[in-house]
C-alpha positions as CSV (number, residue, x, y, z in Angstrom):
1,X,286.4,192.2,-19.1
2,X,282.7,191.3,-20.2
3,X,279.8,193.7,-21.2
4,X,278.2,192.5,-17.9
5,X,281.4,193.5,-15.4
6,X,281.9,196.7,-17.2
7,X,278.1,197.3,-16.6
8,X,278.4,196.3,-13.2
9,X,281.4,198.3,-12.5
10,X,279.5,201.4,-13.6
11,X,276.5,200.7,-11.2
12,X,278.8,200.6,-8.2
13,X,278.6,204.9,-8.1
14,X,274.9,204.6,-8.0
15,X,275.2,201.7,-5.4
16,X,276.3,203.6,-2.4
17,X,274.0,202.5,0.2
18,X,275.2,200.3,2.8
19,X,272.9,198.1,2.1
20,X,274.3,197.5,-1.4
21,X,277.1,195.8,-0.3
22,X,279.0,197.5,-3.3
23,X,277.5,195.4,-5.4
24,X,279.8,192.7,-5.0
25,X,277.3,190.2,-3.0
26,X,274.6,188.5,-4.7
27,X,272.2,190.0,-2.3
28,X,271.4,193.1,-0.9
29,X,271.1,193.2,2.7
30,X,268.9,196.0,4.8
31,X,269.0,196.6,8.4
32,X,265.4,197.7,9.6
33,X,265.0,198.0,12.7
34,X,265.7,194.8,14.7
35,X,265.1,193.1,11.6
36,X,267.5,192.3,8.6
37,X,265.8,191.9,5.5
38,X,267.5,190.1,2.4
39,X,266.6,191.4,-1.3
40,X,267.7,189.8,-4.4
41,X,266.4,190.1,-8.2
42,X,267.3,187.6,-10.7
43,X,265.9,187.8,-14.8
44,X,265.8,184.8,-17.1
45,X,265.5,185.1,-21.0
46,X,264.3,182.7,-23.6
47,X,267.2,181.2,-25.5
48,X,269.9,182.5,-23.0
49,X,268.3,181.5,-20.0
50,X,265.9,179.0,-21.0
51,X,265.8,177.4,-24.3
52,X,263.1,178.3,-26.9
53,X,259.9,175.8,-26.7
54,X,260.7,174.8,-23.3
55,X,257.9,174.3,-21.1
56,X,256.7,177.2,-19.0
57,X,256.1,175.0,-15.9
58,X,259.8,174.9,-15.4
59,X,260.8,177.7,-16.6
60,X,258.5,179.3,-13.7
61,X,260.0,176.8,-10.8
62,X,263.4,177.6,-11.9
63,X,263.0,181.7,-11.9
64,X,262.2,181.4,-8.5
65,X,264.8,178.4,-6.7
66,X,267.4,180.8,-8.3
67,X,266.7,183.6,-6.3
68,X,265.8,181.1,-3.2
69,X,269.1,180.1,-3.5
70,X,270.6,183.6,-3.3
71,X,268.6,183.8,0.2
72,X,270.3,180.4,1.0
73,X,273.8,181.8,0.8
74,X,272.7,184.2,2.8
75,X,271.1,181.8,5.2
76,X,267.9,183.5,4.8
77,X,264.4,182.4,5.4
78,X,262.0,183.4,2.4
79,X,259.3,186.1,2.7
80,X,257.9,186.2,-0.7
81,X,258.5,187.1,-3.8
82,X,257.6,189.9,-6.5
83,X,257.2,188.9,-10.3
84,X,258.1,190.6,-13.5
85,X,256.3,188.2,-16.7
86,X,256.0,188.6,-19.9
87,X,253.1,187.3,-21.5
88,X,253.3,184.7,-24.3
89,X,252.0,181.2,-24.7
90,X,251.6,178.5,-22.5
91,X,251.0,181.5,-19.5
92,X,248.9,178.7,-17.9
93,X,251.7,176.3,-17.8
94,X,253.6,178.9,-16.1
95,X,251.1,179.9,-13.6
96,X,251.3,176.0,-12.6
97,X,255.0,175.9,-12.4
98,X,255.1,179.1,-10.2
99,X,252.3,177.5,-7.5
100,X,254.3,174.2,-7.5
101,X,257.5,176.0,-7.0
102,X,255.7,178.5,-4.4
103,X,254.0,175.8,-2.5
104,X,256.9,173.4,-2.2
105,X,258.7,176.3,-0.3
106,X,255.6,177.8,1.5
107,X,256.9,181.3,-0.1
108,X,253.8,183.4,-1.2
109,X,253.5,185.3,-4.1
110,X,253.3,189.4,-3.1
111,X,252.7,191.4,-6.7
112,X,254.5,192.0,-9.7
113,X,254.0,193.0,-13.1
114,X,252.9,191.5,-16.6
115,X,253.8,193.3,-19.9
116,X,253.3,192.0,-23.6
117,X,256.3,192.9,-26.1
118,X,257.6,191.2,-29.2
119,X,260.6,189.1,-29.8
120,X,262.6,187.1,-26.7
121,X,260.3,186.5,-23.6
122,X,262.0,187.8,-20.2
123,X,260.7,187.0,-16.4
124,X,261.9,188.7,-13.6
125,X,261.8,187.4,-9.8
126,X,262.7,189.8,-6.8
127,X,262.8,187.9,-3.6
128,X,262.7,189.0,-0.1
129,X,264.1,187.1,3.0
130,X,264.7,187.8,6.7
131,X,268.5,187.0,7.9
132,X,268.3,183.8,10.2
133,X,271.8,184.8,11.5
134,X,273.6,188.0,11.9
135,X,276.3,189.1,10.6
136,X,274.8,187.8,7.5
137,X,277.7,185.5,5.2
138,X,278.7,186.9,2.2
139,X,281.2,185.9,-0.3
140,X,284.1,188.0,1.3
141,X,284.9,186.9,4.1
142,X,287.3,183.9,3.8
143,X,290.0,184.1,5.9
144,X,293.8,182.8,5.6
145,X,293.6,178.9,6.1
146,X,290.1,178.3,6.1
147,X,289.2,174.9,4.4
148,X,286.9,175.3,0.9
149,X,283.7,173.1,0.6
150,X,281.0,172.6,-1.9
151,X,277.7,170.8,-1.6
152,X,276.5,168.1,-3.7
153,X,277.4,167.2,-7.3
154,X,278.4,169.5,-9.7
155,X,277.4,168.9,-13.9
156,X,273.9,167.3,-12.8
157,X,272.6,170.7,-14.9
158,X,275.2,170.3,-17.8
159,X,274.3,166.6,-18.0
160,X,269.9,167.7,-17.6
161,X,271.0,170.7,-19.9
162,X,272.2,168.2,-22.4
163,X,269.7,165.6,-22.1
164,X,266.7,168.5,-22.8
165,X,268.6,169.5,-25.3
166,X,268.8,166.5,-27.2
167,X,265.8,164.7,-26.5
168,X,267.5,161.7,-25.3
169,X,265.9,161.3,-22.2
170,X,263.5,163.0,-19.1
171,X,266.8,163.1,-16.9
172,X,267.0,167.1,-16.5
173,X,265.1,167.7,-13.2
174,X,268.6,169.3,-12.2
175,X,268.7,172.0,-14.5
176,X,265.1,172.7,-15.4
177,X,264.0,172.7,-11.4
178,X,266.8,173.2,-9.5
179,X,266.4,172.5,-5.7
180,X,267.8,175.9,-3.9
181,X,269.4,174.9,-0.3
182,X,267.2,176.5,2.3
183,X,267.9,174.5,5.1
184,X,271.1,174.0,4.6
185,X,271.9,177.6,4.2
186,X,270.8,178.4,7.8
187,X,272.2,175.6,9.0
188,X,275.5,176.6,7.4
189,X,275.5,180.5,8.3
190,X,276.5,180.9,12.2
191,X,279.6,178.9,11.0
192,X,281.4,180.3,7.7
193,X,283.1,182.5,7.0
194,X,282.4,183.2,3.2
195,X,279.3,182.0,1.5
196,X,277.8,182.1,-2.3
197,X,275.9,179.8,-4.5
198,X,277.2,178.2,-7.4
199,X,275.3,179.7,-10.2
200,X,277.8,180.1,-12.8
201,X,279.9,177.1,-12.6
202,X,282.8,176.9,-9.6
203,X,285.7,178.1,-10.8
204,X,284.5,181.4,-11.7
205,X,282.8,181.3,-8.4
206,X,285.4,180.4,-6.8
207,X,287.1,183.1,-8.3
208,X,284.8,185.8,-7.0
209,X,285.1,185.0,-3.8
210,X,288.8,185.1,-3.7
211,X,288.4,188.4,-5.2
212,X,285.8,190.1,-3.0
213,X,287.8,188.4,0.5
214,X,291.0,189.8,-1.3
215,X,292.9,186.0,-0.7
216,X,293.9,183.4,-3.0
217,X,292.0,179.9,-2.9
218,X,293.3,176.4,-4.1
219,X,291.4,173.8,-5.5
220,X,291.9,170.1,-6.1
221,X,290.1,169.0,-9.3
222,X,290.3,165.4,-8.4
223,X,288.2,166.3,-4.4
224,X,285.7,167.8,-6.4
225,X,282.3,165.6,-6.5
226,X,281.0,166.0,-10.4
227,X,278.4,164.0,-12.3
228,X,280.9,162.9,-15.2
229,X,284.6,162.2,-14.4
230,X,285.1,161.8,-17.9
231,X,284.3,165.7,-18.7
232,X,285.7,166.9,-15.0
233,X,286.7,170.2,-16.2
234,X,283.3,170.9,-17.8
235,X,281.4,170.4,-14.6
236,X,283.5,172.8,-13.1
237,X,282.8,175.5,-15.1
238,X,279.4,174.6,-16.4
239,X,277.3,176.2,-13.6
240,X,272.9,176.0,-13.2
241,X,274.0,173.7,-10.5
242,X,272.7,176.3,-7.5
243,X,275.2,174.2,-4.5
244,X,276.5,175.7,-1.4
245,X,280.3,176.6,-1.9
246,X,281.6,178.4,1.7
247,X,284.4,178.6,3.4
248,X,285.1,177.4,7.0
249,X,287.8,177.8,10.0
250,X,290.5,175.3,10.1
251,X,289.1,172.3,12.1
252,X,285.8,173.1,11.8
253,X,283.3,170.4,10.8
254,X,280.7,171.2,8.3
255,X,277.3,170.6,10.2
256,X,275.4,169.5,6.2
257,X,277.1,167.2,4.4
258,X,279.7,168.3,1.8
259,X,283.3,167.7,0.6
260,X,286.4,169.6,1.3
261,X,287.6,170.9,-2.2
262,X,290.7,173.3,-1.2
263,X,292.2,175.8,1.4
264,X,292.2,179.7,1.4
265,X,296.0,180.9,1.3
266,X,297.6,184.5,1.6
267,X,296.9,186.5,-1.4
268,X,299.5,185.6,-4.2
269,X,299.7,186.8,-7.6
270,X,296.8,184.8,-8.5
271,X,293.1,184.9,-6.7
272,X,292.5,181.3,-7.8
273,X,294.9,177.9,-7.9
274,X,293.6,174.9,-9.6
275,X,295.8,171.7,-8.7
276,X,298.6,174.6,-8.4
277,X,298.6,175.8,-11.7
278,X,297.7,180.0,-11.5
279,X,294.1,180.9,-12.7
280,X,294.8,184.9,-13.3
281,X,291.9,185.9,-15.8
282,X,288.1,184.9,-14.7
283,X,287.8,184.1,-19.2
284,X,286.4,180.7,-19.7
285,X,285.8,179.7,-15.9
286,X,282.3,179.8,-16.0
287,X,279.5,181.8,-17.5
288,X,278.9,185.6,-18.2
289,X,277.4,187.6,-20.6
290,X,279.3,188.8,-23.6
């Protein structure tokens, strides 16, 4: 088990509201009055989130799509959000970034906090939605013969991730400013049965939401769309790619477009199946911290 899970796991005594959702969700979701509000809180850090030198205007879009795309598998509509920044250089370029990013979503920007410190810069976003749709999805609900889908393309970020890296071209828009799935989202949420975004790559995903719906799920590499065939494996596990992955009934049409990738089956002695072969350890499907 990583750092991160055994942190986690020691959090869920603290977490004992409802609303937590035992800390298994990406979101948490509160119940006020006739209202359901939608809370989530993501942090990125220079050189593990972002790398160093990168420019701030991107770095600022991306801090907040990731958490729009939490309220997407939620099938929430944004509120606003609440920043945590630490100062540095190039704080203009990330004040741009953050009004593009906040006026291309109509979400305004409600407070926050700024701090100076030394060493690694860190940003924070808390966002706040209101549930479009009640009961609101979350990632463990999938039920025995429901059929798996995934928007998109997965490894568009690994392939932008890459091409940043290297210099070898401008082709990163998908990892730099990712395009969270708000419509899509609502769309999606009187008709699942499990929902999550697919932050850290779709096997490990995958993988979590067998585990929190307490089922087994079965994927065929070859159904899944990816952005290099050559390096299939790697898209699947790759993540930054912020697509829809949900489960539906048996039957049931998907009313966005997306591709069928697997079924959910009765719980076996593996959560997840990869073109049959038993996945029993989440190690090396997708990204966590050490």
């Amino acid at each position: 088990m990583s750092r991160e899970a055994d942190f986690i796991q020691s959090l869920r005594a603290l977490a004992t509201h409802p609303a937590a959702r035992g800390l298994v969700d990406d979101c948490a979701v509160l119940e006020l009055g006739s209202e359901t509000l939608i809370l989530t809180h993501d942090v990125m850090v220079e050189r593990t989130h972002y790398l160093a030198g990168a420019d701030m205007a991107d770095v600022a879009f991306k801090l907040v799509a990731v958490n729009l795309s939490d309220l997407a598998a939620k099938g929430a509509e944004p509120v606003g959000v609440l920043l945590g920044h630490m100062l540095g250089e190039d704080d203009a370029r990330f004040a741009e970034g953050l009004a593009e990013v906040l006026g291309a979503y109509n979400v305004p920007l409600l407070g926050g906090d700024t701090v100076s410190g030394e060493g690694a810069r860190s940003h924070g976003i808390t966002a706040i939605g209101r549930a479009t749709h009640t009961p609101v999805p979350s990632r463990s609900g999938a039920q025995l013969g429901d059929t798996l889908h995934v928007t998109g393309t997965l490894g568009a970020a690994m392939l932008g991730f890459e091409a940043l890296r290297d210099g070898t071209g401008a082709g990163h828009a998908a990892y730099s400013r990712p395009q969270p799935l708000l419509t899509e989202g609502k769309a999606l949420a009187p008709h699942i049965t499990a929902m999550m975004d697919v932050s850290d790559g779709l096997l490990l995903d995958a993988f979590r939401m067998a585990e929190a719906s307490a089922a087994s799920i079965a994927i065929d590499s070859a159904a899944v769309p990816v952005a290099d065939t050559s390096r299939r494996i790697d898209c699947l596990t790759w993540g930054d790619d912020y697509q829809l992955l949900f489960t539906l009934p048996a039957g049931t049409e998907s009313p966005v477009p997306a591709t069928r990738i697997g079924t959910v089956e009765p719980r076996g002695f593996a959560p997840l199946f990869l073109d049959g072969e038993a996945l029993l350890n989440p190690e090396g499907l997708g990204y966590t911290h050490k």
